[in-house]
N, C-alpha and C positions, 0 to 999 in steps of 0.2 A: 172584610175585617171583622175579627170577632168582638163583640161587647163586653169593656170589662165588667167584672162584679164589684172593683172597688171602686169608692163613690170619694169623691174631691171635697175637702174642706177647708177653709183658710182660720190659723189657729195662729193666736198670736202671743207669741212666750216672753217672759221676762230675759233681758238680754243672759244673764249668768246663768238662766236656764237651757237658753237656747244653745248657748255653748257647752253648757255640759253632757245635753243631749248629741252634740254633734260630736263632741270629744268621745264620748259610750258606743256612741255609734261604730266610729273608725277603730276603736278599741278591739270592738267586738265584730267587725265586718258586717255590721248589718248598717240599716238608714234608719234615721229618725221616725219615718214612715212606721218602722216597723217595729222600733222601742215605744212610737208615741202606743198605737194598736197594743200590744202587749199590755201595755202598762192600763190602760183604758181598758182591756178584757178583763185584768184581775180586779180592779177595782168593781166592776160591774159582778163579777162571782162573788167577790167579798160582798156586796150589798146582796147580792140572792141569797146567800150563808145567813146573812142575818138579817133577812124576813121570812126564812124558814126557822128559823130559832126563834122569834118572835111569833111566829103560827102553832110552830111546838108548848111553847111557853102560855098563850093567850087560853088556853084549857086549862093552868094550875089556879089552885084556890090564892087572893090575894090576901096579905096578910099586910097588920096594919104596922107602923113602925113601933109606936108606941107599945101594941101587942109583945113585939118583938123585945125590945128593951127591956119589958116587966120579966117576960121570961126568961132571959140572958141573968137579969138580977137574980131572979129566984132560984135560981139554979145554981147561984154563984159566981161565974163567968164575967161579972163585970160589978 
């Protein structure tokens, strides 16, 4: 018998949740297994998106607010 690669969790949903998962599920013929996976992968890309924007970002010069504000006025813009 082969070994599988997917590994078993016990996750414990709010009840409206768990029904809406299961209702999405049959909707769309797949299992919660596979909407909960899904939904946990993007979320995990959205967090790498934004600590590579954050790694992009930590090399520009900081600017102070106050800076900010004086020269919004000076300029006329506020």
């Amino acid at each position: 018998m082969a070994e599988s690669t997917q590994k078993r969790a016990t996750v414990y949903f709010e009840p409206y949740l768990h029904r809406a998962l299961r209702l999405k599920a049959a909707e769309t013929d797949s299992s919660v297994s596979e909407l909960v996976n899904e939904a946990v992968r993007e979320a995990l890309a959205e967090d790498a998106e934004d600590l590579a924007a954050f790694e992009d970002r930590a090399k520009e010069s900081e600017l102070m607010f106050e800076d900010v504000v004086k020269d919004l006025k000076r300029r006329g813009k506020i």
